[in-house]
VEXZAMI-213078 format. One record per residue (C-alpha): residue in three letters; y, x, z. Coordinates in steps of 0.1 Angstrom, whole numbers, padded with zeros to 4 digits, always signed. Layout:
// VEXZAMI-213078
ALAYXZ...
***
This chain:
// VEXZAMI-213078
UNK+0000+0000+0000UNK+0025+0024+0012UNK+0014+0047-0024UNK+0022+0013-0047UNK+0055+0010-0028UNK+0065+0051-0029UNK+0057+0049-0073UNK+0077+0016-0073UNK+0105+0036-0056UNK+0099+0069-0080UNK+0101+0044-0112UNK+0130+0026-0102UNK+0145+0058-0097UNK+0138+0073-0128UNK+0148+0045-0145UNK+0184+0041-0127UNK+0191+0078-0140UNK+0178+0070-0173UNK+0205+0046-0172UNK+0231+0075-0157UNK+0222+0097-0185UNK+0224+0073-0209UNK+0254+0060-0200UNK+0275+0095-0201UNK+0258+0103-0229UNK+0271+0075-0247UNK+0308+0080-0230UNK+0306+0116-0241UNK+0302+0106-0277UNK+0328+0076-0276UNK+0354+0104-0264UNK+0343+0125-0294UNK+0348+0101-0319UNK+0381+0089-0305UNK+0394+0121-0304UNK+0381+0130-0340UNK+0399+0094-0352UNK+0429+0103-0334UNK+0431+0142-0354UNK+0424+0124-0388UNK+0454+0103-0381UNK+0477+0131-0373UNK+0464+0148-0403UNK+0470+0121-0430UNK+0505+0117-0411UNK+0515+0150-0413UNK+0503+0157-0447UNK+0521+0126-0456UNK+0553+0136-0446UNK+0545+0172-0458UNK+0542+0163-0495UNK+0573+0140-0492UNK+0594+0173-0486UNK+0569+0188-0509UNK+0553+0211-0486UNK+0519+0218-0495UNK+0493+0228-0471UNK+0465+0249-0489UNK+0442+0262-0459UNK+0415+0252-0444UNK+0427+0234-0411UNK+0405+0239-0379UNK+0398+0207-0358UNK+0389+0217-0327UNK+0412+0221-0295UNK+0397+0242-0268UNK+0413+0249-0239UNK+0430+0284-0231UNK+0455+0297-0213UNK+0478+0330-0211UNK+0460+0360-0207UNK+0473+0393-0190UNK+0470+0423-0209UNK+0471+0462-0201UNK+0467+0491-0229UNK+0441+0514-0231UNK+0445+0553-0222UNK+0469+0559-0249UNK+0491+0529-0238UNK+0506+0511-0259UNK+0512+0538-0292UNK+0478+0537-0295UNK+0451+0558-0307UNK+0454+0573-0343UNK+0428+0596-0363UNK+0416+0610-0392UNK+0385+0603-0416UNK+0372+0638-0425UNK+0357+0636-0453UNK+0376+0599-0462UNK+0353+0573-0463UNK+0344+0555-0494UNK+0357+0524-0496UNK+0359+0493-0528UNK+0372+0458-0526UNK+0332+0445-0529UNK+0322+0465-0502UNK+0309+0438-0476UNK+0326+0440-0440UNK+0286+0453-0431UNK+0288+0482-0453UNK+0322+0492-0442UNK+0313+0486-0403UNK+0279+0508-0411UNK+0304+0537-0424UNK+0331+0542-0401UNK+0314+0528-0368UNK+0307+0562-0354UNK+0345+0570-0358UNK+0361+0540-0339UNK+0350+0528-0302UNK+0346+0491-0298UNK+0346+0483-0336UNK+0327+0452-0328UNK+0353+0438-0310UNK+0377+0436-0337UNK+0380+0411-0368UNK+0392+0418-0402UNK+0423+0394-0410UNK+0421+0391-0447UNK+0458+0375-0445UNK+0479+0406-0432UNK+0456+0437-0450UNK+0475+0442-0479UNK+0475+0473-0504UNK+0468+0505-0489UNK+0459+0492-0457UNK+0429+0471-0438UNK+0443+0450-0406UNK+0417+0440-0382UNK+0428+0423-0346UNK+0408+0430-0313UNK+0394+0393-0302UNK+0390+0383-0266UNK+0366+0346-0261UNK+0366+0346-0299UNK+0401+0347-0307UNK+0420+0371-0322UNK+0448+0389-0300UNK+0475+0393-0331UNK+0496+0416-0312UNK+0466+0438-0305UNK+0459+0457-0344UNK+0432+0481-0355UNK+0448+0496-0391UNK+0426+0512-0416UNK+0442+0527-0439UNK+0430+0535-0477UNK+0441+0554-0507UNK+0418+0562-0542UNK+0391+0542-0526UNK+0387+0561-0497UNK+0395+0551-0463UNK+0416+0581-0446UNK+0430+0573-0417UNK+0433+0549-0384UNK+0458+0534-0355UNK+0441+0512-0330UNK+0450+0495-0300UNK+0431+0487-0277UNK+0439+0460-0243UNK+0415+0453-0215UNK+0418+0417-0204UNK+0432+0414-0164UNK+0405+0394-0145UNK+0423+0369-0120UNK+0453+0369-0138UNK+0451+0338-0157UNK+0469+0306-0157UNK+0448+0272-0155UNK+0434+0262-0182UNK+0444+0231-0208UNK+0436+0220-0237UNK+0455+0235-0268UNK+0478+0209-0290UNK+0459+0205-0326UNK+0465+0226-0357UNK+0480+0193-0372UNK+0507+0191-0347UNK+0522+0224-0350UNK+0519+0222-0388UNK+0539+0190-0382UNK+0569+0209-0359UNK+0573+0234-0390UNK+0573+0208-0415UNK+0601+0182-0398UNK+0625+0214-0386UNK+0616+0247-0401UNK+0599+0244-0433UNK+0620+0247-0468UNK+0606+0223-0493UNK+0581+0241-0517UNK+0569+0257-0488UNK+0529+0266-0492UNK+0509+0270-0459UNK+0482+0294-0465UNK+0466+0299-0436UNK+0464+0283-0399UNK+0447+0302-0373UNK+0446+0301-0333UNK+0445+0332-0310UNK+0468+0344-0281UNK+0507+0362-0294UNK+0533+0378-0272UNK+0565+0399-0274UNK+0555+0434-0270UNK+0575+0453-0242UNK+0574+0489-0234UNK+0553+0478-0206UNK+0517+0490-0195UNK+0506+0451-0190UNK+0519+0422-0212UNK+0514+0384-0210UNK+0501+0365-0242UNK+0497+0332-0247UNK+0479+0306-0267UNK+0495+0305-0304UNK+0490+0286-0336UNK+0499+0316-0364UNK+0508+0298-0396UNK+0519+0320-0426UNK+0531+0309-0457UNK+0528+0318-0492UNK+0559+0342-0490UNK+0544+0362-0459UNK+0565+0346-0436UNK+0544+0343-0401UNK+0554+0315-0377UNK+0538+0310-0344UNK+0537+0279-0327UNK+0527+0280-0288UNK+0494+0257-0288UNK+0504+0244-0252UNK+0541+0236-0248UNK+0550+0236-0287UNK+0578+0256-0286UNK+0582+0279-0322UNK+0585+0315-0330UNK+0604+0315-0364UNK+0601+0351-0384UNK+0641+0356-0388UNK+0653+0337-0350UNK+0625+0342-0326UNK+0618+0320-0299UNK+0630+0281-0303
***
């Protein structure tokens, strides 16, 4: 008698957490999809008032919107000048040359490679700009530069930061990519503007200073190389010509 009553007990149970589960499952995916809806409509409004100024935005757009905060910074051993070297002999290097076969070649001559990501949209001729990343963002302040002449790589500058633990602010989640694009295009943007490329990581302004404080940043550039950063917490813009707004 008492067994009968104890697996009663044990199946009610499990079924009342069944229920639990199920129900935050199902909360967890209504939030999702309300918060997917809610990006798709800031996207088709922004666009939409984008190609009335005709502003055209030709990236890809990311979605998500983690939450970060501002990070504390302090440079390496060679402080904030960096560390700069040599290639001897140069190493070989062609525009088809995967980012593998280029890591393979020059990781014995640069600590930490892995830590750094090549950003296609500053590297320009004569020079290969990588950024270090810290949670999987890139620190834009924060540059390794290869540079390249006749196909052959020849020299380096790095930086290097180690991240302050305890240092950090609380963290929130970061506005969306949409929403800064929209800030640029209704007060910064000239029509004919093209956006070529959206990207989130942490930016700062540099000080002669062994630590630095950078925070969470939209970096959108522009089809003219003009860089804007728009904080991904507060909104406030970094324009290329007036700084801070």
């Amino acid at each position: 008698m008492e067994w009968g009553r104890a697996k009663s007990i044990l199946i009610l149970a499990f079924l009342m957490l069944n229920l639990v589960l199920g129900y935050q499952l199902w909360d967890s995916k209504l939030k999702f999809s309300n918060e997917r809806n809610e990006i798709e409509l800031i996207a088709d409004e922004v666009l939409s008032i984008a190609a009335g100024k005709n502003i055209t935005v030709d990236a890809r757009v990311p979605r998500e919107t983690p939450r970060m905060n501002e990070i504390t910074v302090t440079f390496g051993e060679e402080g904030i000048i960096g560390r700069q070297g040599l290639f001897d002999p140069p190493v070989p290097y062609h525009a088809l040359m995967t980012e593998g076969e280029l890591w393979d070649q020059i990781r014995v001559h640069i600590p930490n490679l892995d830590h750094y990501q090549i950003d296609p949209h500053t590297s320009g001729s004569g020079s290969i700009i990588l950024h270090q990343l810290t949670g999987g963002y890139p620190m834009f302040d924060v540059r390794l530069e290869l540079q390249y002449e006749n196909q052959q790589i020849v020299s380096y500058k790095q930086h290097v930061v180690n991240i302050l633990e305890g240092e950090e602010a609380t963290e929130q989640k970061v506005l969306s990519a949409y929403l800064a694009i929209g800030r640029l295009v209704e007060n910064y943007l000239e029509p004919g503007t093209v956006i070529t490329d959206v990207r989130l990581g942490y930016h700062g302004q540099i000080f002669n200073s062994e630590t630095q404080v950078l925070a969470p940043m939209w970096r959108i550039m522009t089809s003219d190389d003009e860089m804007y950063y728009v904080h991904a917490i507060n909104g406030s813009v970094e324009t290329p010509s007036k700084g801070i707004e």
